[in-house]
BAZA-386945 format. One line per 3 residues: their letters; for each residue x, y, z of N, C-alpha, C. Coordinates in steps of 0.05 Angstrom, whole numbers, plus 5000, padded with zeros to 4 digits. Atoms other than C-alpha are relative to their C-alpha. Example, Ala and Ser with C-alpha at 12.3 -4.5 7.8 and 13.67 -1.06 7.14 Angstrom:
BEGIN
AS) 5018,4976,5000,5246,4910,5156,5018,5024,5000; 4984,4976,4999,5273,4979,5143,4985,5022,5014
REM end
This chain:
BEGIN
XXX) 5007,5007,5028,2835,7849,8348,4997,5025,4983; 5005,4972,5019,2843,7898,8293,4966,5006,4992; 5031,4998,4998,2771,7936,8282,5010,5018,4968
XXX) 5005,4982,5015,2754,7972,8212,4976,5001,4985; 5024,4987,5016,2700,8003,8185,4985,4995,4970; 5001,4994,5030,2702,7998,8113,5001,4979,4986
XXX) 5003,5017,5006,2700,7927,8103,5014,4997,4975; 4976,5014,5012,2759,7891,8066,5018,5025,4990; 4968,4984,5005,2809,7950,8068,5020,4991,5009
XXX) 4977,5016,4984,2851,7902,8099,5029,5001,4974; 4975,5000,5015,2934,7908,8076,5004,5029,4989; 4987,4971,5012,2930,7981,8059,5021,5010,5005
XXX) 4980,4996,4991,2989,8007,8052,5007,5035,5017; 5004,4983,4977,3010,8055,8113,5036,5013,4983; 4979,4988,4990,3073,8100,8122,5029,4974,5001
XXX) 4978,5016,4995,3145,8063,8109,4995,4963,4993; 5007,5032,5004,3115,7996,8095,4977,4991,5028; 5011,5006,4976,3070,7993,8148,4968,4985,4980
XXX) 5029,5020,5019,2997,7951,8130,4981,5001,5027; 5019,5022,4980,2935,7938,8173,5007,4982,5014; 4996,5021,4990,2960,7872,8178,5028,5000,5021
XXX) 4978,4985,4982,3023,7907,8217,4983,5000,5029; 5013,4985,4980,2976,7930,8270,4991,4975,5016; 5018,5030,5001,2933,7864,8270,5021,4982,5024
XXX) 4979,5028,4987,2994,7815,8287,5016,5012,5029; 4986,4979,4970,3019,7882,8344,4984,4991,5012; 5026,5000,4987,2950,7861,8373,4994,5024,5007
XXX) 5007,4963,5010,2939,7940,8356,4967,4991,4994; 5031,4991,5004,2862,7963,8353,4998,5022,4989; 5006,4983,5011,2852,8007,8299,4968,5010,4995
XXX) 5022,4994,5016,2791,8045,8279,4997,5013,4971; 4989,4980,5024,2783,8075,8212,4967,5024,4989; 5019,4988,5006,2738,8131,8187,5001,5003,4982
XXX) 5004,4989,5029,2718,8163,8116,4993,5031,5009; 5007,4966,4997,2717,8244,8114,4993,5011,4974; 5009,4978,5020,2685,8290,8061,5011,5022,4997
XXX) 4986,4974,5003,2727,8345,8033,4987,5028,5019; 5018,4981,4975,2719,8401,8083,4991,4989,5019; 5021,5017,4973,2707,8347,8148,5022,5010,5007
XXX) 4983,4994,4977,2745,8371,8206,5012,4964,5017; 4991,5021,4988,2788,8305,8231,5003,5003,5035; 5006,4990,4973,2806,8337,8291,5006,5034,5000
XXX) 4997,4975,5003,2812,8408,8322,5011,5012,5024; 4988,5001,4977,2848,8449,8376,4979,5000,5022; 5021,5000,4971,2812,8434,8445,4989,4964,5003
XXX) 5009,5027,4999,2802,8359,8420,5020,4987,5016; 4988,5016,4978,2840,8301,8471,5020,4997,4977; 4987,5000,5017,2905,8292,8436,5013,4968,5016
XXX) 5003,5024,4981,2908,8208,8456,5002,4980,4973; 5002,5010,5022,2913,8176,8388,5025,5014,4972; 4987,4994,5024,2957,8176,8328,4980,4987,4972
XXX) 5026,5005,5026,2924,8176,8253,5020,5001,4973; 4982,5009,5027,2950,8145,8195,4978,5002,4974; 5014,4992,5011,2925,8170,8132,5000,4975,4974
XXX) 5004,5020,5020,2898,8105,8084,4996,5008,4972; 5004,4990,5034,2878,8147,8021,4988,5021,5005; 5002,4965,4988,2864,8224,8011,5025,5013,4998
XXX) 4981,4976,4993,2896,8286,8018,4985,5015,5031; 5010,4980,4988,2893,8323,8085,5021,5022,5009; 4988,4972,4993,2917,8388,8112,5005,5002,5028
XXX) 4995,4989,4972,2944,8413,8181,5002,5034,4997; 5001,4981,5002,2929,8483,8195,5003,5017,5028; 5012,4990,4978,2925,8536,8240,4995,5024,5005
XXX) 5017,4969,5001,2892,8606,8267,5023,5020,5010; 4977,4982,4987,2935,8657,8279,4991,5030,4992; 5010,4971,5005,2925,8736,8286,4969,5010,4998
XXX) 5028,4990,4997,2852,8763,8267,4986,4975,4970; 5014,5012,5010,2831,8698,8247,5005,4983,4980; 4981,4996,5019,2878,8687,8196,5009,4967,5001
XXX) 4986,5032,4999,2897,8605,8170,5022,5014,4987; 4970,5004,5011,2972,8586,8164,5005,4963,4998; 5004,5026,5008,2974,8520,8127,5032,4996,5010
XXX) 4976,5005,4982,3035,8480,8166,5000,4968,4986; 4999,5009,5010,3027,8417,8124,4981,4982,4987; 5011,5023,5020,3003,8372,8065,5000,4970,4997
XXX) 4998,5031,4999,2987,8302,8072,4993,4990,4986; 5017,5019,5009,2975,8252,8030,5009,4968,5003; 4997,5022,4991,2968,8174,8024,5019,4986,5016
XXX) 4977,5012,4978,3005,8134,8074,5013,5021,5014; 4985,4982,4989,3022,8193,8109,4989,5001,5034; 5005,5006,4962,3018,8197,8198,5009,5030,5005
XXX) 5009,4967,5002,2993,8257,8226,4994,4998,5032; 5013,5003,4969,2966,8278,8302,5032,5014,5006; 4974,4995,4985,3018,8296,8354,5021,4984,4991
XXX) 4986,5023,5003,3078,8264,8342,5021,4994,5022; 4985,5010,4972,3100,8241,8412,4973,4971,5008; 5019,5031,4992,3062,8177,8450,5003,5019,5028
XXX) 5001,4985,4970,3047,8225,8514,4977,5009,5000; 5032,4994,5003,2978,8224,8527,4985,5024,5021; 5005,4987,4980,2939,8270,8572,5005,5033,4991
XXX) 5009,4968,5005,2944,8336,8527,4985,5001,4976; 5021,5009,5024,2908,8359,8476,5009,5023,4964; 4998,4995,5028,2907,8376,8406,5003,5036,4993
XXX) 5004,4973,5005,2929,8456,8382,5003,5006,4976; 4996,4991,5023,2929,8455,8303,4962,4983,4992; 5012,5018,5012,2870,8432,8255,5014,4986,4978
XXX) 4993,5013,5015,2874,8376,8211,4967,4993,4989; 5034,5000,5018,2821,8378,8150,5002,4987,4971; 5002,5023,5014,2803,8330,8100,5005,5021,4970
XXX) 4995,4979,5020,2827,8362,8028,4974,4990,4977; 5016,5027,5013,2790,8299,7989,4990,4984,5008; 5015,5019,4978,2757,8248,8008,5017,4987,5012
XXX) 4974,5016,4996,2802,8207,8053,4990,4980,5022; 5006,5020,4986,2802,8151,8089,5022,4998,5024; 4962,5001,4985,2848,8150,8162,4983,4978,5016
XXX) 4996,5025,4982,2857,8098,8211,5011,5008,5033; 4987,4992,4977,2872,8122,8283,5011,4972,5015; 4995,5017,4974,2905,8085,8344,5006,5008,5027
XXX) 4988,4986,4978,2909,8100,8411,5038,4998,5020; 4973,4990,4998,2981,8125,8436,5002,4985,5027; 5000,5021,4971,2969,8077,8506,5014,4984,4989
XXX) 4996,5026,5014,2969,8022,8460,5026,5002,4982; 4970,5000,5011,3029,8041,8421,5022,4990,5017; 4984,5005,4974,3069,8047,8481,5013,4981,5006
XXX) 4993,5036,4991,3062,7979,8498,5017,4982,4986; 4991,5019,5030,3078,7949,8427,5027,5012,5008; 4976,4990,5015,3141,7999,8419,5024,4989,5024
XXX) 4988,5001,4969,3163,7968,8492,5015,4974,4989; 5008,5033,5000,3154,7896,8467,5014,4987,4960; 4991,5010,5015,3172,7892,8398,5007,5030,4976
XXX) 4979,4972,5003,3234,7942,8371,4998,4993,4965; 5006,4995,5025,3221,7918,8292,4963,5011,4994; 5017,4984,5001,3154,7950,8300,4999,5032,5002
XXX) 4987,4971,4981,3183,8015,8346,5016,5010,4973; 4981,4981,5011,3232,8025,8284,4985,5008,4978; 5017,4986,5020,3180,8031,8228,4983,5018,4999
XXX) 5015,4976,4993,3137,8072,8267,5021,5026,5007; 4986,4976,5000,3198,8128,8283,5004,4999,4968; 4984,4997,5026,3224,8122,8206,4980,5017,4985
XXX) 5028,4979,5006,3143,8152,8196,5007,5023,5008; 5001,4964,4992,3152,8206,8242,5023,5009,5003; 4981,4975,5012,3220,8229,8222,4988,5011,4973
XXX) 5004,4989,5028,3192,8236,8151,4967,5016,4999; 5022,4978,4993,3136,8273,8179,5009,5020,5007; 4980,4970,4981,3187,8319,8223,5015,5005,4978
XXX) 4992,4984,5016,3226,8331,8160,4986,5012,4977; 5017,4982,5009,3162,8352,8120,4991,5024,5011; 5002,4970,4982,3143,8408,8172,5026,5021,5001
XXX) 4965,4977,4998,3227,8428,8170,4991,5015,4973; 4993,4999,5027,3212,8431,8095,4983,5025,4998; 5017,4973,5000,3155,8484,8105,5009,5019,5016
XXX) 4991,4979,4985,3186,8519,8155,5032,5018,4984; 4977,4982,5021,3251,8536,8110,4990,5009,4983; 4993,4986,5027,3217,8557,8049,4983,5023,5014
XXX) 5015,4977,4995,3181,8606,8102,5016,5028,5004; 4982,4972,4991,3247,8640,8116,5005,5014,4975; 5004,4975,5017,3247,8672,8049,4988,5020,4999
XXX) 5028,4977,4994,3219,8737,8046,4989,5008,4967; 5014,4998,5024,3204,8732,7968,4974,4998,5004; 5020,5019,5015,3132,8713,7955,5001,4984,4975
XXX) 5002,5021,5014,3149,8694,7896,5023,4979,4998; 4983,5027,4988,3212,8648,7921,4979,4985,5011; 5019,5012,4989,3170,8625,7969,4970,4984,4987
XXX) 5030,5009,5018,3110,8615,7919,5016,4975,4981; 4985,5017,5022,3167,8573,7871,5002,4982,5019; 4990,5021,4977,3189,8528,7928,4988,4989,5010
XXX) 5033,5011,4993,3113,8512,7952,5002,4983,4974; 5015,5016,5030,3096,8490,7869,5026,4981,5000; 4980,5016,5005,3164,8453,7866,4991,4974,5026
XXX) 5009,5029,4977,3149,8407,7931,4978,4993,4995; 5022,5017,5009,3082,8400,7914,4997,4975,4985; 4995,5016,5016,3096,8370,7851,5023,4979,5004
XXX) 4982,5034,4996,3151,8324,7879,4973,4975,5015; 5012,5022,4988,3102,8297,7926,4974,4990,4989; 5023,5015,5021,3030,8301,7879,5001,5002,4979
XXX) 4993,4996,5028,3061,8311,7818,4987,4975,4986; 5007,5023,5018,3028,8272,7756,5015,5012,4966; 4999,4989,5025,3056,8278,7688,4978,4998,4981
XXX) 5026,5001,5020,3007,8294,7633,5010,5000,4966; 4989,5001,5036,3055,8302,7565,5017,5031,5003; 4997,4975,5005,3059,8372,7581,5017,5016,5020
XXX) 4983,4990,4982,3088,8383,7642,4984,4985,5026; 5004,5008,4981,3076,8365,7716,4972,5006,5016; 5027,4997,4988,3005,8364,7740,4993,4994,5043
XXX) 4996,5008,4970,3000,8380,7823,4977,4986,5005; 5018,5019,4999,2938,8326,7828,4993,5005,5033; 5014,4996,4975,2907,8364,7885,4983,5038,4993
XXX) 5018,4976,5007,2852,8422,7875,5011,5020,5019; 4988,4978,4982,2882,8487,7904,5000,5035,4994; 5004,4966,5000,2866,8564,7912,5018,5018,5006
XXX) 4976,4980,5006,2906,8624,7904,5000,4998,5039; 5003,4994,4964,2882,8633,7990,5011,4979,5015; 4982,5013,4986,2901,8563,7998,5025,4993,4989
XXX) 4964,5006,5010,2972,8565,7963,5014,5029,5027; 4989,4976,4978,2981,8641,8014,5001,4983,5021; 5002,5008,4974,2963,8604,8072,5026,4981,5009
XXX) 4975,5020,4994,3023,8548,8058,5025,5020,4991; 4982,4983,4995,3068,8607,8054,5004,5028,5011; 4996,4976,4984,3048,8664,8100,4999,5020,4987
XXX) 5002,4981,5017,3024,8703,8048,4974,5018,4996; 5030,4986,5015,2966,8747,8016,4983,4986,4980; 5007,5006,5030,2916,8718,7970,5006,5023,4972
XXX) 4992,4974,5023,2924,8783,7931,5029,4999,4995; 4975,5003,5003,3007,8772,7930,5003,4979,4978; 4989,5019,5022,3002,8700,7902,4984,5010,4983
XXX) 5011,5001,5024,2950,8719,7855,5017,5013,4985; 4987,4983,5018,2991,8766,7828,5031,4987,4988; 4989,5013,4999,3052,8730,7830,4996,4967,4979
XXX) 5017,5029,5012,3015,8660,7798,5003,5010,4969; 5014,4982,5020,2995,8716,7738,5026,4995,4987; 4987,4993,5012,3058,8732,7724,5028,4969,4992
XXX) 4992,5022,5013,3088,8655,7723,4980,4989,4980; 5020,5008,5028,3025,8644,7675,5016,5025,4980; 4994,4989,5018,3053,8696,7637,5027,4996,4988
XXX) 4966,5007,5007,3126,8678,7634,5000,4968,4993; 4997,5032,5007,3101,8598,7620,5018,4984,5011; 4992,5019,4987,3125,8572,7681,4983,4981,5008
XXX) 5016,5009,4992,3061,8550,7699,4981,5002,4988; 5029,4993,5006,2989,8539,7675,4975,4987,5017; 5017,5007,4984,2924,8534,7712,4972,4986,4989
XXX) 5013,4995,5015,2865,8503,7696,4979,4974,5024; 5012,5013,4963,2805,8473,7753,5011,5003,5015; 4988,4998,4975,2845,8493,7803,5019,4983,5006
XXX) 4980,5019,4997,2896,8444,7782,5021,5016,4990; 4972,4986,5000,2969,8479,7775,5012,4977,4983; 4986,5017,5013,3011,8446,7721,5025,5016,4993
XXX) 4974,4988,5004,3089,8456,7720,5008,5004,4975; 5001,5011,5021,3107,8469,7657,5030,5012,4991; 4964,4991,4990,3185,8503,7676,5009,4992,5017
XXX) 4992,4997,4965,3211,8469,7723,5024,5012,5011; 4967,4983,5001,3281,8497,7712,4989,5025,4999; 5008,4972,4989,3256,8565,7716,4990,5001,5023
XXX) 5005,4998,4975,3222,8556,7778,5019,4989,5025; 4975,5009,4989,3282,8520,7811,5023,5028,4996; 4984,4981,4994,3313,8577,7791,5000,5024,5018
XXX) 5013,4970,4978,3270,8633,7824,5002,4983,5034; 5004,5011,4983,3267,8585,7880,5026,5008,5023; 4976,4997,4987,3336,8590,7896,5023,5022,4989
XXX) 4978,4972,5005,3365,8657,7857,4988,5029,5012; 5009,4980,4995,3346,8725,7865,4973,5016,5009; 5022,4991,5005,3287,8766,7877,4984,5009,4979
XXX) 5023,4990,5025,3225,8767,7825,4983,5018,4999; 5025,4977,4986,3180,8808,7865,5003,5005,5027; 5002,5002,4969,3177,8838,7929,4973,5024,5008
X) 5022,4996,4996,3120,8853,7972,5001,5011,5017
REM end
């Protein structure tokens, strides 16, 4: 019997069309939690035995590298499926995944998948159609890493952002997720001191303007262009 927490979030919508009531009729046993910006969901050394579907929120996947050093590896938000993405239980978890906003996820254990994906193949195909479009969000970070611009690389970050939390405001494209010069370096292998500098000089050229820590596009054809022409800066 499906289990949740949060009393009548029933039908939320999941990844691909997926719902609660998906899980429910699998005879799936979900749990669901609530996290506080800055909650650790999980971390490396945790049992990696569960997949986690993200109900509402933004979260992050990250990880430590060198002297201590985060390398943001991707951006989640609503309806988005996160965790390992295999059904092979028995190892464990080597990235974090941290709550950006408040968010609400839903785990399930990867036993129990198993079974379902054995037993019923229009279930098995909505759950892979999730985690290819999870495996081609991680491709998507990993190409704009082979640039050695920062500021390519910094154009090609604000451009996907805004496809995926873009809001319009009148003025231009609002990325509808609070974000720091340290955490825009981190999602491209960079310096805070690089993007800041870099950031400066698209506020200065009116590709961009900042303002709470919200980033608003306000070129997008200029930044499509640096994204994919020449070098602006090098570091």
């Amino acid at each position: 019997m499906l289990r949740h927490d949060t009393g009548g979030f029933a039908a939320t919508s999941l990844p691909e069309g997926f719902s609660l009531e998906d899980f429910e009729r699998a005879g799936l046993r979900t749990i669901e939690r609530k996290f506080k910006p800055k909650d650790t969901i999980f971390a490396p050394g945790d049992p990696d035995d569960q997949l986690y579907f993200l109900l509402s929120g933004v979260i992050r996947i990250y990880k430590i590298y060198g002297d201590y050093k985060e390398a943001t590896t991707a951006l989640i938000q609503d309806g988005g499926i996160f965790g390992k993405l295999d059904l092979v239980e028995g190892r464990w978890q080597d990235v974090f995944a941290e709550a950006v906003t408040e968010a609400t996820v839903a785990s399930v254990q990867k036993s129990s998948l198993e079974q379902v994906i054995r037993n019923r193949p229009e279930f098995a195909l909505k759950l892979f159609s999730s985690l290819s479009e999870r495996l081609r969000q991680s491709d998507e970070v990993i190409e704009s890493l082979l640039h050695r611009e920062v500021s390519t690389r910094l154009a090609t970050l604000l451009l996907n952002l805004a496809d995926r939390f873009g809001v319009q405001n009148g003025r231009g494209v609002v990325v509808d997720v609070r974000l720091t010069h340290q955490d825009l370096a981190n999602m491209i292998a960079s310096t805070r001191e690089a993007v800041s500098k870099v950031m400066s000089e698209f506020q200065r050229d009116g590709h961009i303007e900042t303002k709470n820590r919200k980033i608003t596009l306000l070129d997008q054809a200029a930044l499509n262009e640096l994204a994919s022409g020449p070098a602006y800066f090098r570091y």
